[in-house]
LUMKOL-766036 format. One record per atom (N, C-alpha, C): residue number from 0; residue in three letters; atom name; x, y, z. Coordinates in steps of 0.001 Angstrom, whole numbers. Layout:
// LUMKOL-766036
+--------+------+------+---------+---------+---------+
| drennu | nunu | baba |      c1 |      c2 |      c3 |
+--------+------+------+---------+---------+---------+
|    NUM |  ALA |   CA |       X |       Y |       Z |
...
+--------+------+------+---------+---------+---------+
// end
This chain:
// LUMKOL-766036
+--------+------+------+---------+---------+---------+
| drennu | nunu | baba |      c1 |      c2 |      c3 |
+--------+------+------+---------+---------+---------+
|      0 |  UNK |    N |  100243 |  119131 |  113193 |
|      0 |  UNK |   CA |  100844 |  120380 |  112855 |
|      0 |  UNK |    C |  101442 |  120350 |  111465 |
|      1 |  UNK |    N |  101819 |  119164 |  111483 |
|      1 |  UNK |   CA |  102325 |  119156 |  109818 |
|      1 |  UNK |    C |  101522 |  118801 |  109198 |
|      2 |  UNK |    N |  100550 |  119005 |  108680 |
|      2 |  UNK |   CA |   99617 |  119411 |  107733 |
|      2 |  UNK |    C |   99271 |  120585 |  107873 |
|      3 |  UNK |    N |   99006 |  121461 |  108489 |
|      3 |  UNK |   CA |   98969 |  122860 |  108825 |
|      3 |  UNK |    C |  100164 |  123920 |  107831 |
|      4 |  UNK |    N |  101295 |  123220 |  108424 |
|      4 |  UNK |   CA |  102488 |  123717 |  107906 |
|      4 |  UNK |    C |  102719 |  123769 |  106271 |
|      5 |  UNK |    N |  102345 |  122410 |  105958 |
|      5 |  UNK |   CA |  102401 |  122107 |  104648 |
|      5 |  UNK |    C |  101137 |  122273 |  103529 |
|      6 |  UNK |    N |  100162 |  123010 |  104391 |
|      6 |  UNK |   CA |   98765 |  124055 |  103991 |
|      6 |  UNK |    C |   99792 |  125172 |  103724 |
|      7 |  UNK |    N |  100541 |  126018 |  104864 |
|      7 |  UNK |   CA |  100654 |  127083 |  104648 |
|      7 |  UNK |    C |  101770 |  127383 |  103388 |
|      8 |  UNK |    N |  103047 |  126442 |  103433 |
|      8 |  UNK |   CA |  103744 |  126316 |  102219 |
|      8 |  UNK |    C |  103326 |  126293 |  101172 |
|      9 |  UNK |    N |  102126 |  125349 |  101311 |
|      9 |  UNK |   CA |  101890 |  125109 |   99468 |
|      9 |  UNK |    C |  100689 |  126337 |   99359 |
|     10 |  UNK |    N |  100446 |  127644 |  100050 |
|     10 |  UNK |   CA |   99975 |  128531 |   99704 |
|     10 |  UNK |    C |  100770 |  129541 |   98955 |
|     11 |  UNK |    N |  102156 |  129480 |   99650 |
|     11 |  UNK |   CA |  103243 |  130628 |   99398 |
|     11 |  UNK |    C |  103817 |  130120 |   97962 |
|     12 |  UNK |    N |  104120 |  129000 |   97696 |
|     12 |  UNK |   CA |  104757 |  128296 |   96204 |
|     12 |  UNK |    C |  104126 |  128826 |   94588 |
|     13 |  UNK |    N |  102762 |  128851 |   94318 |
|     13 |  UNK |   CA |  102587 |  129371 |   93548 |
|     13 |  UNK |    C |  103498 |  130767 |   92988 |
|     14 |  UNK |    N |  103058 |  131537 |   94439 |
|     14 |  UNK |   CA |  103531 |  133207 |   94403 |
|     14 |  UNK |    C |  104563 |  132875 |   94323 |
|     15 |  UNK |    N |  105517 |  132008 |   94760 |
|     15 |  UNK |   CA |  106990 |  132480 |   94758 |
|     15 |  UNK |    C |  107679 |  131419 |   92857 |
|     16 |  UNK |    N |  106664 |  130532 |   92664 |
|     16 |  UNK |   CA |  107637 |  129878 |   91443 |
|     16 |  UNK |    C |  107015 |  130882 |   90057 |
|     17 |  UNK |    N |  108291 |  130581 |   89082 |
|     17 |  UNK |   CA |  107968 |  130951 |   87806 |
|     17 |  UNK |    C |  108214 |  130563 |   86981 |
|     18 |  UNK |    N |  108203 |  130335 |   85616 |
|     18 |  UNK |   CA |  108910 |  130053 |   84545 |
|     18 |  UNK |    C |  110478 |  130014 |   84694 |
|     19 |  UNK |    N |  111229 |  130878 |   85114 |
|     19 |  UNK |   CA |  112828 |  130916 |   85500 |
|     19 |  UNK |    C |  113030 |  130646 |   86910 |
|     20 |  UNK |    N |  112468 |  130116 |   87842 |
|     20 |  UNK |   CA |  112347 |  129603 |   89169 |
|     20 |  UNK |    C |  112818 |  128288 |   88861 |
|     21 |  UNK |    N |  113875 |  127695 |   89998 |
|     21 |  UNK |   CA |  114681 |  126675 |   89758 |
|     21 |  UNK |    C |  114216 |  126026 |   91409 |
|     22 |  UNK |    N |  113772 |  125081 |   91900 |
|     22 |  UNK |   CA |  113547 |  124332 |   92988 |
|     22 |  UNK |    C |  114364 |  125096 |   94287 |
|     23 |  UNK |    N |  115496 |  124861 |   94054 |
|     23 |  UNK |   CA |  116792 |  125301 |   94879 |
|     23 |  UNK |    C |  116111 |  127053 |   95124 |
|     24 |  UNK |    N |  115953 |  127620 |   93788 |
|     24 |  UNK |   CA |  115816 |  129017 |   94132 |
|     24 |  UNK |    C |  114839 |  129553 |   94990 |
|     25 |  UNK |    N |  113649 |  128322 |   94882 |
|     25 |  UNK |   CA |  112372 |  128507 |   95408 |
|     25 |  UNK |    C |  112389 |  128274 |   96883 |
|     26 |  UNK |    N |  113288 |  126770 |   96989 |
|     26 |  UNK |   CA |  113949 |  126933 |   98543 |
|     26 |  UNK |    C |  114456 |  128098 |   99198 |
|     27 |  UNK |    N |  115251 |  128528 |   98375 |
|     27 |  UNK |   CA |  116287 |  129699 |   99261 |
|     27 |  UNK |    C |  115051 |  130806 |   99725 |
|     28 |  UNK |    N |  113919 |  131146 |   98567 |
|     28 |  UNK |   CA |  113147 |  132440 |   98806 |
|     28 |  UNK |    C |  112748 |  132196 |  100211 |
|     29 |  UNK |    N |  112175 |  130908 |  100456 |
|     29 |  UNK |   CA |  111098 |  130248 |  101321 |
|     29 |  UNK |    C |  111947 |  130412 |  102551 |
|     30 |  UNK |    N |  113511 |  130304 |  102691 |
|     30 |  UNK |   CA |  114064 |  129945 |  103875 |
|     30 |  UNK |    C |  114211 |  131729 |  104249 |
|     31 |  UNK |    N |  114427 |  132293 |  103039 |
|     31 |  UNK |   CA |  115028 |  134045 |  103350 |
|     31 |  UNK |    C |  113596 |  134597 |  104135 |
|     32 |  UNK |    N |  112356 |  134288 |  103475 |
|     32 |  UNK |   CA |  111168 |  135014 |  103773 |
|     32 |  UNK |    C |  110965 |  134313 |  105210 |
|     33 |  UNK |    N |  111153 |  132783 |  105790 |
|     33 |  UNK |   CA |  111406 |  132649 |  107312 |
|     33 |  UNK |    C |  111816 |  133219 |  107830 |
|     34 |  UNK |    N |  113128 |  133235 |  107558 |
|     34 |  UNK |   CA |  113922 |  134115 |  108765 |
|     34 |  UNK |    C |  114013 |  135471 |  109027 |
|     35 |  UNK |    N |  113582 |  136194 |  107743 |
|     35 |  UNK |   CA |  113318 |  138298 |  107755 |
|     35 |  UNK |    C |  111891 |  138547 |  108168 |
|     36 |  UNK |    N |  110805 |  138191 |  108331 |
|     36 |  UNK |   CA |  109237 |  138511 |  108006 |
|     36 |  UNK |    C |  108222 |  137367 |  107857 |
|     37 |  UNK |    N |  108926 |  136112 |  108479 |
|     37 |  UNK |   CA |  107806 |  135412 |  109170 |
|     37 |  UNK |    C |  106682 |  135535 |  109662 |
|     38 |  UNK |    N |  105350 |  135177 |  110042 |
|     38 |  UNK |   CA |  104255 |  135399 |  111186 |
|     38 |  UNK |    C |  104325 |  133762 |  111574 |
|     39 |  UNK |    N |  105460 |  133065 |  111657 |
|     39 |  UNK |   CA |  104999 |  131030 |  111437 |
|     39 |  UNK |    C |  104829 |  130767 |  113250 |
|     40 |  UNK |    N |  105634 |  131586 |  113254 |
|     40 |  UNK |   CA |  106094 |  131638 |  114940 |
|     40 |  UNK |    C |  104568 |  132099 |  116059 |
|     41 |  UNK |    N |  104454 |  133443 |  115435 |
|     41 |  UNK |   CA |  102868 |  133800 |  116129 |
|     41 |  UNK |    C |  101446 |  132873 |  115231 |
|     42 |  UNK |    N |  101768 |  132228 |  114389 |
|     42 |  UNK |   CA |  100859 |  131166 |  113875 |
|     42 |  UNK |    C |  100831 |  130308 |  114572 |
|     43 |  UNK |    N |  101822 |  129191 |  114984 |
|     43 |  UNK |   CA |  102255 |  128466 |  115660 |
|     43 |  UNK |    C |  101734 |  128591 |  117788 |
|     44 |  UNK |    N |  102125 |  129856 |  117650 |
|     44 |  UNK |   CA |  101317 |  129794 |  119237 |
|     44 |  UNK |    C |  100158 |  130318 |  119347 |
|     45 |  UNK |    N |   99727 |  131051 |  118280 |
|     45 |  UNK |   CA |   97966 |  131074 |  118680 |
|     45 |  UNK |    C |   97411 |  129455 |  118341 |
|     46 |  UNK |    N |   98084 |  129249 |  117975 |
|     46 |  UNK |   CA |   97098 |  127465 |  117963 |
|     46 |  UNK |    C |   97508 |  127077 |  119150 |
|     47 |  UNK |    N |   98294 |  127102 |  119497 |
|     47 |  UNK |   CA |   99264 |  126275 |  121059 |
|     47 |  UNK |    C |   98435 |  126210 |  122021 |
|     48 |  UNK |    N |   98277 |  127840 |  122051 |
|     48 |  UNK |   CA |   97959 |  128312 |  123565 |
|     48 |  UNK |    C |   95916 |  128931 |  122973 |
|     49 |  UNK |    N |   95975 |  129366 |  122093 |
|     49 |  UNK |   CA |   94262 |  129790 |  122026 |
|     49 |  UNK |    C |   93483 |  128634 |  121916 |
|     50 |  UNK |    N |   94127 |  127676 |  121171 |
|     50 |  UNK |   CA |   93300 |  126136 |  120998 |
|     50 |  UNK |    C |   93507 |  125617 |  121415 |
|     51 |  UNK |    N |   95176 |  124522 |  121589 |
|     51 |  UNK |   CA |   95505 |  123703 |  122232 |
|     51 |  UNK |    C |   95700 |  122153 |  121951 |
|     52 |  UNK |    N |   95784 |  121467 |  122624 |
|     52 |  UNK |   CA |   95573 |  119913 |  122183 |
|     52 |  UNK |    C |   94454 |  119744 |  121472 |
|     53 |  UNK |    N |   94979 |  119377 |  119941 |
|     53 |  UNK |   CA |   93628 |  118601 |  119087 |
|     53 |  UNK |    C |   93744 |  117418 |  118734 |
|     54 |  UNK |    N |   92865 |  116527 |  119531 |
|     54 |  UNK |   CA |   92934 |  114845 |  120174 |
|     54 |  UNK |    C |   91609 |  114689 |  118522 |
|     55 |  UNK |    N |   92236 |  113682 |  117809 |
|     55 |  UNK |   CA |   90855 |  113344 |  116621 |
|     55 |  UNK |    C |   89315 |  113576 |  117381 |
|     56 |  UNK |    N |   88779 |  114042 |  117076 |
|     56 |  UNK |   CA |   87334 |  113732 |  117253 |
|     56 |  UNK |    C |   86926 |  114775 |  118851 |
|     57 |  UNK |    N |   87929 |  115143 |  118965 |
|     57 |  UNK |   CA |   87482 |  116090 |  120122 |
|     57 |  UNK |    C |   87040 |  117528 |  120015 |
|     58 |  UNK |    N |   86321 |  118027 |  120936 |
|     58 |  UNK |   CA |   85779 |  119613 |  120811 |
|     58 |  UNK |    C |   87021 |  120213 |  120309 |
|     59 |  UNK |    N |   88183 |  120588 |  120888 |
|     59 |  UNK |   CA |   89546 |  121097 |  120620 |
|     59 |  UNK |    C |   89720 |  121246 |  118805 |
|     60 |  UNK |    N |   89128 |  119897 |  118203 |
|     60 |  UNK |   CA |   89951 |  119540 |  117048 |
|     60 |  UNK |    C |   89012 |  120728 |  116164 |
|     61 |  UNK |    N |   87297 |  120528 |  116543 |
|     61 |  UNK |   CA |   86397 |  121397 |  115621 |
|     61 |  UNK |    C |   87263 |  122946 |  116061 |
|     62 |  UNK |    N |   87828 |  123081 |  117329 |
|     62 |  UNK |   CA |   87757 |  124575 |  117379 |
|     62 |  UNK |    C |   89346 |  124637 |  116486 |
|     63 |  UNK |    N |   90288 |  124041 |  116269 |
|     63 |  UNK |   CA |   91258 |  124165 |  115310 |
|     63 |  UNK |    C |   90616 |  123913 |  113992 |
|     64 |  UNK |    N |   90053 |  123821 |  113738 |
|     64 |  UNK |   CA |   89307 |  124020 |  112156 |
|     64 |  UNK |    C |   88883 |  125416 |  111843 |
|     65 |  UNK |    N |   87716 |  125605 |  113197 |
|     65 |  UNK |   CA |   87530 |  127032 |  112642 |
|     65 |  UNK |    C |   88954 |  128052 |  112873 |
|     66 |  UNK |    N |   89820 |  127582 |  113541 |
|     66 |  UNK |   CA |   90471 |  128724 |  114082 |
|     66 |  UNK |    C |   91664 |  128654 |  112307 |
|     67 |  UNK |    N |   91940 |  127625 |  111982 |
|     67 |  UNK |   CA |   92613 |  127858 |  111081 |
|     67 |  UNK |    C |   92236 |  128120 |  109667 |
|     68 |  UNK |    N |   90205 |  127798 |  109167 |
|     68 |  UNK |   CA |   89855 |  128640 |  108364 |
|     68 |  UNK |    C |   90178 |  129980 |  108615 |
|     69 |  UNK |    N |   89784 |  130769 |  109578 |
|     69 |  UNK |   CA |   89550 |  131860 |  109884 |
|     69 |  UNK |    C |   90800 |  132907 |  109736 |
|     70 |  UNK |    N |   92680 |  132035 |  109748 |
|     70 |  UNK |   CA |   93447 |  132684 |  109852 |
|     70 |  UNK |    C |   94129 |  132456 |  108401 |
|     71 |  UNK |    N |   93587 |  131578 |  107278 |
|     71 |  UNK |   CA |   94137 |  131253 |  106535 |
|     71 |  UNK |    C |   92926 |  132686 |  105346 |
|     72 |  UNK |    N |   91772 |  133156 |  106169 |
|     72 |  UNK |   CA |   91120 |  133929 |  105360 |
|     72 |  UNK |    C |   91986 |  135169 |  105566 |
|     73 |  UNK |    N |   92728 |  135521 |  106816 |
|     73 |  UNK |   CA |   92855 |  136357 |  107201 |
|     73 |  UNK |    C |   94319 |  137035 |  106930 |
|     74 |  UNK |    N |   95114 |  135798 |  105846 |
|     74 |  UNK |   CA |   96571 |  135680 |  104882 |
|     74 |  UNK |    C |   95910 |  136172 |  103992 |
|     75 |  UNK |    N |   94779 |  135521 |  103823 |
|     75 |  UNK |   CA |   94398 |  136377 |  101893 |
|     75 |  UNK |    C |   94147 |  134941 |  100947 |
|     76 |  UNK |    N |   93832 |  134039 |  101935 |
|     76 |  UNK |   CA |   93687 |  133001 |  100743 |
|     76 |  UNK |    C |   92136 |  133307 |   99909 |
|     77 |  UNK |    N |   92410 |  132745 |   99182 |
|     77 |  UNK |   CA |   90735 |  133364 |   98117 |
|     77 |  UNK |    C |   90061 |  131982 |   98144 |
|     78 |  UNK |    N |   90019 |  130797 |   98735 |
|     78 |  UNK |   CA |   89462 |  129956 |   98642 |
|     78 |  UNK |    C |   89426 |  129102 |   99985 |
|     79 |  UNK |    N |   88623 |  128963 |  100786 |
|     79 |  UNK |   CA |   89029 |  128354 |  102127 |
|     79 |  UNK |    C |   87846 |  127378 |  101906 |
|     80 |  UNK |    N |   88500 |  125999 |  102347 |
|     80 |  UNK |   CA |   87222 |  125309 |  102931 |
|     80 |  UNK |    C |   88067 |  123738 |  103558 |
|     81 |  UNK |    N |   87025 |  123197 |  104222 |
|     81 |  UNK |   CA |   87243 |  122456 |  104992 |
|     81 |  UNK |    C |   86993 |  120516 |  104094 |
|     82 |  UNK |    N |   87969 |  119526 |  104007 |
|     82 |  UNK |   CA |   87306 |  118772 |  103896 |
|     82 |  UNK |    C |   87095 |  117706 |  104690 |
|     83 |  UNK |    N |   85571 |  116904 |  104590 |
|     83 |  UNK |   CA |   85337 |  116528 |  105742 |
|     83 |  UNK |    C |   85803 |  114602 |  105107 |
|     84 |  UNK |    N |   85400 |  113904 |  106393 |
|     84 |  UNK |   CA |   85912 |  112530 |  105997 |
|     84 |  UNK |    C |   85717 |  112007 |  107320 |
|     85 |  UNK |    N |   85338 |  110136 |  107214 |
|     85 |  UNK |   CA |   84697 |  109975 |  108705 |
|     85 |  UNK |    C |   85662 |  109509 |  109790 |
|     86 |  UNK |    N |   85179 |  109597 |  110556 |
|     86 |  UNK |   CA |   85603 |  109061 |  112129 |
|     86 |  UNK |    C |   84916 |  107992 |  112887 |
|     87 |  UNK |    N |   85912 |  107287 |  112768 |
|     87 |  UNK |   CA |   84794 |  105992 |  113295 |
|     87 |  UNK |    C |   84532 |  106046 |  114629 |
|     88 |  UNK |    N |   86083 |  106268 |  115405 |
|     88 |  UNK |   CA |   86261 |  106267 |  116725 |
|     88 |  UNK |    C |   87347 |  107796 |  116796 |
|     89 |  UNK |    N |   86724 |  108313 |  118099 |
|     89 |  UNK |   CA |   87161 |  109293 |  118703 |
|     89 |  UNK |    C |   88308 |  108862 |  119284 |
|     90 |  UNK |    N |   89287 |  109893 |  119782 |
|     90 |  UNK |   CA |   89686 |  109630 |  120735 |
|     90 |  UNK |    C |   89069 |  109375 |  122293 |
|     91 |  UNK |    N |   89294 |  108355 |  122939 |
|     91 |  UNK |   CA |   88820 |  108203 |  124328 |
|     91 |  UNK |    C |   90065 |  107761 |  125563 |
|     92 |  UNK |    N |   89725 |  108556 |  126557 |
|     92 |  UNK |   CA |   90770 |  108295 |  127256 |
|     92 |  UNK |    C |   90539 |  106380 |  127901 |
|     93 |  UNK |    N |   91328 |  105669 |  127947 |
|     93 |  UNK |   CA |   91237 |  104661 |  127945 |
|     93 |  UNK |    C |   91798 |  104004 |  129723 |
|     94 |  UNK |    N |   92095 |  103040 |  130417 |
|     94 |  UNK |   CA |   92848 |  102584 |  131576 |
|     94 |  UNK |    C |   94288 |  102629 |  131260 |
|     95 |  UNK |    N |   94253 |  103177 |  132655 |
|     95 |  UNK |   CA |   96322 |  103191 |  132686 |
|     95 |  UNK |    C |   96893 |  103005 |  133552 |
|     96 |  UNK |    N |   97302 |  102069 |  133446 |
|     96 |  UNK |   CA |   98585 |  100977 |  134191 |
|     96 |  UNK |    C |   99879 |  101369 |  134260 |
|     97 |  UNK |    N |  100654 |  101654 |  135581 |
|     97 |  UNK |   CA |  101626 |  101749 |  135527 |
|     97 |  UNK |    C |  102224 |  100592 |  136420 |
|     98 |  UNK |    N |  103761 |  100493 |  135918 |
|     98 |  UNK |   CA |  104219 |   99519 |  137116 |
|     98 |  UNK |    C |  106039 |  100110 |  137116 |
|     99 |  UNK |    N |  106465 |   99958 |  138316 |
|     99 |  UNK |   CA |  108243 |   99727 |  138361 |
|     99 |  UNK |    C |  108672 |   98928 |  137866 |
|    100 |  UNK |    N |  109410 |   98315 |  136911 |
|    100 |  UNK |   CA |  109939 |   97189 |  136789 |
|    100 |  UNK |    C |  111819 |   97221 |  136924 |
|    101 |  UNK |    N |  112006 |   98220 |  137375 |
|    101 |  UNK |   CA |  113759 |   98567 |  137446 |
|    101 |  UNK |    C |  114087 |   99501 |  138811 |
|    102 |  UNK |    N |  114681 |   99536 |  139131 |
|    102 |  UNK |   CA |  115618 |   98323 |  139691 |
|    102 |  UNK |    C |  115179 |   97249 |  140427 |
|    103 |  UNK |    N |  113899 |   97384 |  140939 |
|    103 |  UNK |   CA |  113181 |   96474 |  141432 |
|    103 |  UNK |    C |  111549 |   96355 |  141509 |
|    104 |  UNK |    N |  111441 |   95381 |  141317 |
|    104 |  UNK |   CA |  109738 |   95381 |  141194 |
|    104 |  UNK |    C |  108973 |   96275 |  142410 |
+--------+------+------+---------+---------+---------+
// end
């Protein structure tokens, strides 16, 4: 999710810095425009609940790719794309062991 997040920030930064833009000031815009006129919140649960768990290398993860090209076209970004990079190993669900060890075996 935090890369997602920090996609969508470093979309808004351009628009919000300037020549007389001071770090601090750029903070404050970023925290004012959260809390009056957000969408981070309904961003945040259409991935939750329309996609869901994205495990590396799983169906889930391709459908959070398209789902977040598709919403980052749909902000107005003018440049969308995906980059790719390999996977050696998927996630796989693996054996699982449990045991008591407190208060008594």
């Amino acid at each position: 999710m935090k890369p997602f997040l920090f996609s969508a920030v470093s979309l808004l930064l351009p628009a919000l810095c300037s020549a007389q833009s001071t770090p601090a000031e750029v903070a404050a815009e970023l925290v004012s425009r959260a809390r009056t006129g957000s969408d981070a919140m309904a961003l945040i649960g259409s991935l939750t609940t329309d996609v869901g768990p994205r495990q590396a290398g799983s169906e889930n993860e391709k459908r959070a790719t398209a789902w977040a090209q598709q919403r980052f076209k749909e902000l107005g970004a003018d440049r969308v794309w995906v980059e790719t990079f390999s996977l050696t190993n998927g996630w796989a669900r693996g054996i699982e062991r449990a045991e008591v060890l407190s208060p008594a075996p």
